[in-house]
Residue, then its C-alpha position, 0 to 999 in steps of 0.5 A: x383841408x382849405x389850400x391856402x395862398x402861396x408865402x407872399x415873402x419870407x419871414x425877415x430873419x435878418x439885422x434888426x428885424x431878427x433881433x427884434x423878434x427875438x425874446x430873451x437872451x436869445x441870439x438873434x443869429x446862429x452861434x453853431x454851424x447850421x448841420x443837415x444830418x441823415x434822417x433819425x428814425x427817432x425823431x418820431x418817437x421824441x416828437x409824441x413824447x415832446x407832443x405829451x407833455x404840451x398836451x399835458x401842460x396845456x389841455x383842451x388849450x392845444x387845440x392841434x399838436x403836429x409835427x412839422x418840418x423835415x424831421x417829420x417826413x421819414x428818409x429826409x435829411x434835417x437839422x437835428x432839431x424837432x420843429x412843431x406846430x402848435x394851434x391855440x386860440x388866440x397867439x397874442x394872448x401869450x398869458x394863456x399858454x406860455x406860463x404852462x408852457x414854461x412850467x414844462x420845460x420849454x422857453x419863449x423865444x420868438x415873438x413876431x405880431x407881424x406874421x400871423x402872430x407867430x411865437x417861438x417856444x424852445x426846450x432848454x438844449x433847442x431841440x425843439x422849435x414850438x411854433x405857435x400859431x392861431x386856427x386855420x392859419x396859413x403857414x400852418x395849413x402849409x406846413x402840414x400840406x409840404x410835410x404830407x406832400x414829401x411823404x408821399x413824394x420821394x423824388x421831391x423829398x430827395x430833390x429838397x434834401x440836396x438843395x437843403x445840404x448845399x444851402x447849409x454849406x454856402x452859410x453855415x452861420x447865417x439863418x436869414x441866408x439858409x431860410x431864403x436859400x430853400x425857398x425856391x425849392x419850397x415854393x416849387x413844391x407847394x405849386x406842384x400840391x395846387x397853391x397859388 
């Protein structure tokens, strides 16, 4: 796997920048305390059926299905919400995989052509964030690279954890805060799996 640069900056979560990323009647801000629960031996399990239906609904369109984020990594505390990446062609061209997309259940949410022309697809209750995003993307290859380096390291699967609950306790309901507040954790992280 190509290692990728470390994150130049964050994505924007705030002010007008999140509510223009924003598609839909979504918010552009939390509406419910942000929560970190204990690890669920579950998630893997809900992740393959969520993987089946967008292989299902998609075909060869899917070109990677992966599960991402802290509810991919056993023993590690997360939001209660399943985070996948999803690899297709070309993420501008929202005709190819969106209307599918919909059919099985799932909502877009986030369109941001700024960043690696990310779109955010959700289930109908939010329990899974679907990213999108194009082949040998950056954030993707990060992702999978932070995901499989906490799986093997505990100690920095135990340090994330407790930076990821004292962050969503200093704010609750504010995503932009919740986002920058982990990545200084995040980035020391990536340093450590040989980005720079």
């Amino acid at each position: 796997m190509r290692i990728p640069p470390l994150p130049q900056a964050s994505l924007d979560l705030t002010g007008d920048k999140a509510a223009k990323r924003a598609v839909g009647n979504r918010p552009a801000n939390v509406t419910s305390p942000i929560t970190v629960d204990a690890y669920n031996p579950e998630w893997p399990a809900m992740f393959a059926e969520e993987e089946a239906v967008i292989r299902a609904a998609l075909g060869a369109k899917a070109l990677a299905v992966e599960h991402v984020g802290s509810t991919a990594v056993p023993g590690l505390a997360a939001k209660n919400r399943l985070d996948i990446d999803l690899i297709v062609a070309d993420p501008a061209e929202e005709d190819a995989y969106v209307p599918p997309l919909e059919a099985a259940g799932y909502l877009l949410r986030t369109r941001d052509p700024d960043w690696y022309e990310h779109r955010c697809l959700w289930t109908h209750d939010h329990g899974v964030n679907l990213h999108v995003f194009g082949p040998d993307c950056d954030e993707y290859l990060r992702h999978l690279i932070l995901r499989d380096w906490l799986r093997t390291h505990p100690e920095d699967r135990d340090r994330y954890a407790a930076v990821k609950h004292r962050v969503a306790q200093e704010h609750p309901m504010d995503m932009a805060l919740y986002v920058q507040g982990k990545s200084a954790i995040i980035i020391e992280i990536l340093k450590r799996c040989g980005l720079r």
